[in-house]
N, C-alpha and C positions, 0 to 999 in steps of 0.2 A: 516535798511537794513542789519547789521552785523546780527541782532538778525534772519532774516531769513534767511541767508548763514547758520550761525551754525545750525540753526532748521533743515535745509537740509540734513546737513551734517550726523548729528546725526540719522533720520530716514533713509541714506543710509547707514550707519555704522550696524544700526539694521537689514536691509535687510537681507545683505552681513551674519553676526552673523547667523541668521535663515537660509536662505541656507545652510551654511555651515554645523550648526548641524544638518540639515536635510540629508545631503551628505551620511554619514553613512549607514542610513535606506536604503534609495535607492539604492545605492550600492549593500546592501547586497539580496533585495531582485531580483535584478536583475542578481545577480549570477545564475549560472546552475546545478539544485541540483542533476543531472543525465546526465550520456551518451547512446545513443543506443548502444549498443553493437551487437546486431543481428533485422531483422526485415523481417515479411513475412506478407503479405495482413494485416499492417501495419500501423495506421496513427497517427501522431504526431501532434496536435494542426491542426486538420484535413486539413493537409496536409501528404503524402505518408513518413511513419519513412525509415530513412535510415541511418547505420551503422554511427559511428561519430556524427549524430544529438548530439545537447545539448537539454534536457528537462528543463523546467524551471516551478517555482510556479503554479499549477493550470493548466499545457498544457494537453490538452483533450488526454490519451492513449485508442487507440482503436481496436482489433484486429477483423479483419473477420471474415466469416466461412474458416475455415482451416489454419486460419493464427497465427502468434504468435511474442511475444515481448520481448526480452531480454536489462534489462536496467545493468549497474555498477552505484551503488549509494554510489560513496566513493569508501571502501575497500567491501563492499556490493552489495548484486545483489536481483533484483526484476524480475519476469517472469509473463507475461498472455499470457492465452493459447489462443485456436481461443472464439469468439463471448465474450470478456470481456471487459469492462471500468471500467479505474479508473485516478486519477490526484494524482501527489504528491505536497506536499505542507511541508512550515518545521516552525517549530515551538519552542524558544527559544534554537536551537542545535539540534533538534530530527527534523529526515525526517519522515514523515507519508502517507503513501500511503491509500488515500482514494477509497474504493471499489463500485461501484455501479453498478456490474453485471460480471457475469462469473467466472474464475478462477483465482487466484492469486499466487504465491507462492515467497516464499522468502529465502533467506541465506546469515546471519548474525554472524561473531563472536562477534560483538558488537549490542547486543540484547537491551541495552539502548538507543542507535543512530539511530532505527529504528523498526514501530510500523505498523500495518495495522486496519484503521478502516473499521468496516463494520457497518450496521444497527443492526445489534447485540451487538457491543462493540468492544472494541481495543484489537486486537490480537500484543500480544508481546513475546519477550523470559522471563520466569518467576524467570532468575538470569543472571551472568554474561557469563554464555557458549553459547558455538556456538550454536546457532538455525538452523532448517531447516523444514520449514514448507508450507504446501498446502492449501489453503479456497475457498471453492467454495459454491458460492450464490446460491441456486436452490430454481426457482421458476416456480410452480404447475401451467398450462393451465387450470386446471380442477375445481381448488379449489383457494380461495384467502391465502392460505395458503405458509409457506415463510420457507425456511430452509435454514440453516448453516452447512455446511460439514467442522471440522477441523481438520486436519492431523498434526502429528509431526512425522518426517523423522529421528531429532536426535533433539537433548535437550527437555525440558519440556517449552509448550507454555501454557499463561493464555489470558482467555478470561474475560474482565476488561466491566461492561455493565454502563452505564450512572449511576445507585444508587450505584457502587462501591463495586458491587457481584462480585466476580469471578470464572472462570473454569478452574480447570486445566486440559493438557493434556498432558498426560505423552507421552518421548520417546516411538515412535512402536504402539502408540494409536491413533482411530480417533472419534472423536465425532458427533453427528448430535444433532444442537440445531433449535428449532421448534418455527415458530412465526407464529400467525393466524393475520393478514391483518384487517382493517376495512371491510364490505361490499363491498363497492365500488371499490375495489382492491386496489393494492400499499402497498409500506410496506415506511421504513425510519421513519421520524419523528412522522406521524401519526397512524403509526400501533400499535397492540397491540399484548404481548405477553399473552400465556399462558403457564401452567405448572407447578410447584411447586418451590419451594424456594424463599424466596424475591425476587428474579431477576425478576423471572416470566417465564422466559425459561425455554422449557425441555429439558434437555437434554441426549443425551441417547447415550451410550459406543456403538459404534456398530462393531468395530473388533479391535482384537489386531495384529501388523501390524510386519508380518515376513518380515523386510527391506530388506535383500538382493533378498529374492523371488520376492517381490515386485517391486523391482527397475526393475526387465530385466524381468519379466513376462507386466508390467503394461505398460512398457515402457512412463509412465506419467513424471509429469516436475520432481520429484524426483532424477531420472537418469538422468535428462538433467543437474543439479542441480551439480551433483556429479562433473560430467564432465568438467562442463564446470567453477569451482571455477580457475581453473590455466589458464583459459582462458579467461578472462575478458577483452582483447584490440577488438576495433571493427574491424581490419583486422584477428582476429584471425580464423581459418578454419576448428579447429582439432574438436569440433561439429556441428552436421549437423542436 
């Protein structure tokens, strides 16, 4: 009888043990690895985003037509414009904002702590400086054909593809890189690139980018960007 009280005892002791070191994990992924900061035709984990939401691992962001998404990730800020998705998710310290339609943009002085994947490759800061960068998915009604728009507003961004090719783009530069789809359509896992260089992308310099002109001519997330770094609490008002 004593021999199965201790046997009891022991496989509760183990329990308890595994719980506990399991506590951590859970924990950490159940932290909120973003706040709304702004939101217009707007959904969070498709539910309607509203200023103060907390985002969490994997919650569905998705913006309208006309709408748009301002997140603070950390000391960090992420933006999608109207008709984008994407989920953040974080990985050993690094937030990763996964892309999978529309536009993105992001601003980062900590370009380690935060990366943007797209089907093309992971767009990051390519050193320690402030990053300020725009990618936009565009995909052809016409043709199964797949392209990458990537801007840098300030610092220099690399684009990092699954075989460990990269592209850089410099300050003031924007790139278009070009992926042909299988038949059937669709791009991601099963698409294929073409182009030259190992990667297989092409890619192609398409303007050198006079910032200031750009900012208040374009009126794109660039200047929204600018703006709105001092502004990152979600009652904040002073952009619009």
């Amino acid at each position: 009888m004593r021999a199965i009280v201790l046997g009891a005892r022991t496989c509760l002791v183990a329990l308890v043990i595994t719980g506990l070191i399991g506590l951590p994990t859970m924990g950490a992924s159940s932290l909120p690895l973003a706040t709304v900061v702004s939101a217009q035709s707007a959904l969070l984990a498709n539910a309607d985003a509203v200023p103060g939401a907390d985002v969490y691992f994997d919650d569905d962001l998705v913006t309208q037509p006309g709408g748009s998404l301002r997140l603070a990730v950390g000391a960090s800020q992420v933006y999608l414009l109207e008709n984008s998705e994407a989920v953040l998710r974080q990985e050993q310290g690094k937030i990763e904002a996964k892309m999978y339609r529309g536009t993105l943009g992001f601003s980062t002085a900590a370009p380690d702590n935060l990366a943007v994947e797209t089907p093309f490759g992971v767009v990051r800061g390519a050193d320690g400086s402030h990053v300020l960068g725009q990618i936009s998915l565009l995909a052809s009604a016409k043709t199964t054909e797949e392209k990458i728009e990537v801007t840098s507003y300030q610092g220099t961004l690399v684009v990092v593809d699954g075989a460990g090719v990269s592209q850089s783009i410099g300050e003031g530069q924007s790139y278009i890189g070009t992926m042909a789809s299988d038949a059937g359509g669709g791009g991601g896992k099963d698409a294929k690139v073409q182009g030259v260089g190992s990667s297989g992308t092409n890619w192609k310099h398409v303007v050198e980018v006079a910032i200031p002109i750009l900012l208040v001519a374009g009126g794109g997330i660039a200047l929204y960007v600018k703006g709105a770094e001092s502004c990152a609490q979600p009652n904040c008002t002073s952009v619009r």
